[in-house]
N, C-alpha and C positions, 0 to 999 in steps of 0.2 A: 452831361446827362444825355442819356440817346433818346432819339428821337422814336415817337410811341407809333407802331404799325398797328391796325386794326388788322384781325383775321375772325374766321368764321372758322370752323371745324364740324362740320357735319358728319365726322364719321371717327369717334373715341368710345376708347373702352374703359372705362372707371372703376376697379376695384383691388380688395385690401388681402393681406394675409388672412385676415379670417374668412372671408368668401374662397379662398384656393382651399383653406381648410378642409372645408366641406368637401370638395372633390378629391383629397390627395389618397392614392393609389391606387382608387378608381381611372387611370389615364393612361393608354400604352405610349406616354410618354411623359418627358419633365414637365412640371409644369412651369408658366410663366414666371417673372417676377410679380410682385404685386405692382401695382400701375393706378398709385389714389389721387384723384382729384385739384387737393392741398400742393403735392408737387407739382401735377403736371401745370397748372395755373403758376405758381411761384416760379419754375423753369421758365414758363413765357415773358412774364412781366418783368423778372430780373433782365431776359434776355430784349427787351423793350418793345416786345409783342403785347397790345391789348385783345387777349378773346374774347371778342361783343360777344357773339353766340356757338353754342358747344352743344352737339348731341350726340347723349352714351347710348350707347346702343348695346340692345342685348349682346352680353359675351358666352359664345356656345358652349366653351365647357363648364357653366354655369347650370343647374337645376330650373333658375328662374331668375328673375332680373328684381328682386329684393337688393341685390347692390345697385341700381338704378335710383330708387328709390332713396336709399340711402345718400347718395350724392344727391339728389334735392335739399337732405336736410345737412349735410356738409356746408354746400353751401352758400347757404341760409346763416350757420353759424359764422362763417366767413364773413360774410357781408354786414352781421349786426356786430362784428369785432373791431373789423377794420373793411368800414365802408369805402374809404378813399383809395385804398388796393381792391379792392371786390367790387366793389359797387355797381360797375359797370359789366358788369356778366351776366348773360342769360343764359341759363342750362335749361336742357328738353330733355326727352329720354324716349329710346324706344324699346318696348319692352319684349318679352317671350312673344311669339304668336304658335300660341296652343289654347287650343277653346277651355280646356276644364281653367288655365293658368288667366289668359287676358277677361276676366271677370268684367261686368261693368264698373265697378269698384274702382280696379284698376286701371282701366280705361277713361273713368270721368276725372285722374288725377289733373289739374289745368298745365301739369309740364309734361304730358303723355303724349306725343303725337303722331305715335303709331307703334305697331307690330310685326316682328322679324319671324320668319321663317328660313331656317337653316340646314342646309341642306350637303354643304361641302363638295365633293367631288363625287355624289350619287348621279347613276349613268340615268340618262332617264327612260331606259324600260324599267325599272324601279321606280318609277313612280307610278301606281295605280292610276286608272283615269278615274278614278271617285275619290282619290286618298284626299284633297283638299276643296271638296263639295259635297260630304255628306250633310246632314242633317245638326252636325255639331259646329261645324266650320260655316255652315248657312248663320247660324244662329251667330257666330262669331261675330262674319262680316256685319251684319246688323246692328252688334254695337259699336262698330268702330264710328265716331263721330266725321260730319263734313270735313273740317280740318285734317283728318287724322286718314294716315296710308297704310298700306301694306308693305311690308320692307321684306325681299326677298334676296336669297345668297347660293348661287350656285353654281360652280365652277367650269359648268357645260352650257351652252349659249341653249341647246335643245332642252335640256334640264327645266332651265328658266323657261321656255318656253312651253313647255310640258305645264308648269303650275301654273303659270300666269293665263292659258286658257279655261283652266277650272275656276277662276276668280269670279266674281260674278263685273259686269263690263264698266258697270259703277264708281266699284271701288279702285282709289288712287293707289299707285301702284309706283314705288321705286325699285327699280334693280341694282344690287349691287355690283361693285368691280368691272363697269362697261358692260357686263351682260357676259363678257367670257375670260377665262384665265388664261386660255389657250392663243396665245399671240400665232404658234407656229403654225395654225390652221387658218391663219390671216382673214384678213376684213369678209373673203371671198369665200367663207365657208357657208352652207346653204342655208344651215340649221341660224346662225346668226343672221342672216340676210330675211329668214325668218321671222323669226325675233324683232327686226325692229319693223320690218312691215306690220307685225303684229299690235308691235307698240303705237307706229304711226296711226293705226285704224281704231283704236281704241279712245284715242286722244289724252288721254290721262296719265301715262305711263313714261315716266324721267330714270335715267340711267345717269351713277353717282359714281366719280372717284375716291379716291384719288388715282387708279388705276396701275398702282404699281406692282399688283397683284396679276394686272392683263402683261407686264412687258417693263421691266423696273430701267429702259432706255428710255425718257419720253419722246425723242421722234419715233417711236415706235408706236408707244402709245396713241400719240396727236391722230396718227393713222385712224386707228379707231374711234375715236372723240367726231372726228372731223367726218366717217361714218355716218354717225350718230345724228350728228348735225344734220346733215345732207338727207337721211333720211326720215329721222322724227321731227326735228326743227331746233334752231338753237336756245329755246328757252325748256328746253327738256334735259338739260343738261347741268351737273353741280358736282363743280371736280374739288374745287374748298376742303380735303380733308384730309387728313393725318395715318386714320387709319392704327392710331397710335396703341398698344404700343409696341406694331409691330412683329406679331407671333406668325411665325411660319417659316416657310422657305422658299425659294423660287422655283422656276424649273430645271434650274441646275443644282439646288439642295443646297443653295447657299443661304445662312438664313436672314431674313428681314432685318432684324435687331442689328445685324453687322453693316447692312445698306444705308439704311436710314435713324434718324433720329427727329425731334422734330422739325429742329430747324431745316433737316434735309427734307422731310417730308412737303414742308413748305415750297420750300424750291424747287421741290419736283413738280409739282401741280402748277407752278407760274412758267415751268422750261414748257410743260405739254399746253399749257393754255395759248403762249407766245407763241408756238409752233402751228399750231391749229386757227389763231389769230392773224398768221399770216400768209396762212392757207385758204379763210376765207373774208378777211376783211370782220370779221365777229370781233366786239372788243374783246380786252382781256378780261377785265373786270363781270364781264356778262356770262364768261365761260365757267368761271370759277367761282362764282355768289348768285347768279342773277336770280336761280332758278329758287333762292332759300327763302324770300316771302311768301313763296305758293307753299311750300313744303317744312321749313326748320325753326319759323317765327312762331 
């Protein structure tokens, strides 16, 4: 019998052929595999991984995050079938962040703990300086509860930094993928240096892996992490994720799916955690979970 590893996953995508349905040939491109719940949990546990805790997170080519939701009531069915496989899971979700889409409704579900804005590789003169503080998005942040963040994705570290100043200074604030995808613009780039002074002064504002999106090497990554560290502080940091399951490419066009799976995705976030653990004496364990009681519980 192998021995049971505990893992967190803070950053998965959960859905089925009927949600790709919806999108299919609306996309200049294939779409995914489907990627449900049911597997990805039976892959782990077979493989003698326990995931205590899992948050789906809005998947962008998605309308809305109704498959979010859906994986609550998956499961729920799991757990009252076979409590002694399930039992021990807690799933979160974070949903669309778009004002008419995160309703209160939606927002008061108790496994909701926050809202993604999606952004991909928009330059940030494209972004308006009112596009996410008008009048609709004021009302937004308002209902987002104490518990609950703003989950932001965009490929330019300036990007990020573009939205994350129209936020109002309150609301908690995760970045995704280290804050930039651009490894070759290195730690030293101004617009990132930016970024986390921006972060540091705000106090509220944690930057999430698993970063294989910033540099799919992890001493490359560590680089960054260990930034991060140095500059927001080490409990602003939560590399614990998957990222699963793996859609995209790198910046040689090679794509994710072919790098990773999740066992690998596991190992990549414990090679960048060690790496950066022995860069600054920070445990492992602190780099890669620490930060999930403030933000994924």
């Amino acid at each position: 019998m192998l021995p049971l590893i505990k893992r967190i996953d803070s950053h998965v995508h959960f859905y089925t052929s009927e949600d790709l349905r919806r999108v299919a040939g609306s996309l200049p491109y294939t779409l995914p595999q489907p990627h449900p719940l049911t597997a990805y949990l039976d892959t782990l546990i077979d493989a003698g991984i326990t995931p205590t805790l899992i948050n789906n997170v809005h998947l962008s080519i998605l309308p809305d995050s109704e498959n979010v939701f859906a994986s609550f009531e998956e499961l729920k069915s799991l757990q009252t079938t076979d409590p002694l496989r399930y039992g021990c899971v807690k799933l979160v979700g974070t949903i669309k962040a778009e004002p008419a889409y995160a309703t209160q409704e939606r927002l008061s579900h108790p496994q909701v703990i926050g809202a993604r804005i999606v952004l991909h590789d928009a330059r940030p003169e494209t972004v308006a300086d009112t596009q996410f503080c008008d009048g609709q998005w004021s009302a937004f942040y308002s209902r987002l509860l104490p518990h609950q963040h703003l989950h932001i994705y965009a490929k330019e570290a300036e990007t990020n930094l573009c939205v994350l100043r129209q936020i109002p200074r309150d609301v908690r604030v995760i970045i995704d993928h280290l804050g930039t995808c651009h490894r070759k613009r290195d730690i030293t780039e101004p617009a990132y240096i930016a970024l986390l002074a921006e972060a540091r002064d705000r106090g509220n504002v944690w930057f999430k892996g698993p970063g294989y999106r910033t540099s799919v090497h992890p001493e490359e990554t560590a680089r960054f992490v260990t930034q991060i560290v140095c500059a927001v502080g080490a409990d602003k940091i939560l590399l614990e994720a998957t990222d699963a399951p793996h859609v995209g490419t790198d910046n040689q066009g090679a794509p994710y799916s072919d790098l990773f799976d999740l066992s690998k995705a596991f190992n990549f976030v414990d090679a960048v955690a060690n790496n950066v653990s022995k860069e600054t004496l920070i445990p492992v364990g602190q780099l890669l979970r620490g930060a999930s009681g403030q933000l994924v519980s």
